[in-house]
C-alpha positions as CSV (number, residue, x, y, z in Angstrom):
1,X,12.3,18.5,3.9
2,X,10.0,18.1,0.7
3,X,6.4,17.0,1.0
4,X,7.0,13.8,-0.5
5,X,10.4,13.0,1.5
6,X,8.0,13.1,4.7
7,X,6.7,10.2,6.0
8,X,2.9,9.9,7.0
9,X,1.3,7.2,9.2
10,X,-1.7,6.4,7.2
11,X,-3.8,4.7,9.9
12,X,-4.3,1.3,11.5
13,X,-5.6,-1.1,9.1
14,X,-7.5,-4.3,9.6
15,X,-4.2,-5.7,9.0
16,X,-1.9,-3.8,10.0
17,X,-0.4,-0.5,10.2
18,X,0.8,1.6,7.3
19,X,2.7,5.1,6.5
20,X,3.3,6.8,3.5
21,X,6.4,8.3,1.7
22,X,5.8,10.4,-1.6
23,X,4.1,7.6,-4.0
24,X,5.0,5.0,-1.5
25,X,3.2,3.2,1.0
26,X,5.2,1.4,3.2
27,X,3.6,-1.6,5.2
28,X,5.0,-5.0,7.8
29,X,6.0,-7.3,4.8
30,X,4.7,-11.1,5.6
31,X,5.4,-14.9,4.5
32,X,3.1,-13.5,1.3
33,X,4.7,-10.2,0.6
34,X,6.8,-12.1,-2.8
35,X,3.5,-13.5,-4.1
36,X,1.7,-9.8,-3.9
37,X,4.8,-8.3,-5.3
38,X,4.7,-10.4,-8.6
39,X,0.6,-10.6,-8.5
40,X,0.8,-6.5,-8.7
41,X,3.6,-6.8,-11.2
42,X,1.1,-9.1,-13.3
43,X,-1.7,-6.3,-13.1
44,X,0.6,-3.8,-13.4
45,X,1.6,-5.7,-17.2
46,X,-2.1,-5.7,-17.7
47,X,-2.8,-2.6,-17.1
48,X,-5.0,-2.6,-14.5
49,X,-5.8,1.1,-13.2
50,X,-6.6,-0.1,-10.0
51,X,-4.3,-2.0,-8.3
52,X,-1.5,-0.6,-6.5
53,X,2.0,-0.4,-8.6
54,X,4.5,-3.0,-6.7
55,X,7.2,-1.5,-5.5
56,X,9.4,-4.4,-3.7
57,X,11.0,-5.6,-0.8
58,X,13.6,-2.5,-0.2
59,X,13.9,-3.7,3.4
60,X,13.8,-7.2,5.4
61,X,10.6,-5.9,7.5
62,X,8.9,-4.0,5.2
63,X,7.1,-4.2,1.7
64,X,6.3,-1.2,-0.9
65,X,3.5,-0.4,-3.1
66,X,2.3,2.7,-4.6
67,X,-0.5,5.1,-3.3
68,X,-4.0,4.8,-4.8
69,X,-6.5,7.9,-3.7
70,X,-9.5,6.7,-1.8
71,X,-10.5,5.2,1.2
72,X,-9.3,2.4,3.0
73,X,-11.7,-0.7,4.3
74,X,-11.7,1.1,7.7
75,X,-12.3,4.2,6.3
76,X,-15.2,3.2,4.1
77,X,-17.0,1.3,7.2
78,X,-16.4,4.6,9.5
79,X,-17.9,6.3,6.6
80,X,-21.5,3.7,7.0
81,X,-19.9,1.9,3.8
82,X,-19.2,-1.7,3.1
83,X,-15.9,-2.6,1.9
């Protein structure tokens, strides 16, 4: 299986838990997940570099966006930061 077929659990989140498929990160969709699909797609149009590209709703449970390099807000705060 290709690297980017494989599918990495990313961490636990102050929200919730997400993996990771190629340029995909795959997280629990929610009552919001339509509203943060079209707000990306908005950025996305305006080509903001640094939020995540939307990537949909490919499954009733789940919601897609792409992968941005750098640390999550739990990561930063492990790290002494402040998100």
């Amino acid at each position: 299986m290709a690297e980017d077929e494989v599918e990495r659990h990313l961490g636990d989140g102050t929200l919730n838990a997400v993996t990771r498929k190629g340029r995909w990160v795959h997280r629990p969709s929610s009552p919001n997940s339509e509203f943060v699909q079209r707000l990306l797609a908005v950025l996305q149009g305006a080509n903001c570099r640094w939020a995540p590209e939307p990537g949909g709703l490919p499954a009733e449970d789940h919601e897609r966006v792409s992968f941005i390099e750098g640390l999550a807000d739990w990561e930063l705060r492990e790290a002494g930061g402040d998100p």
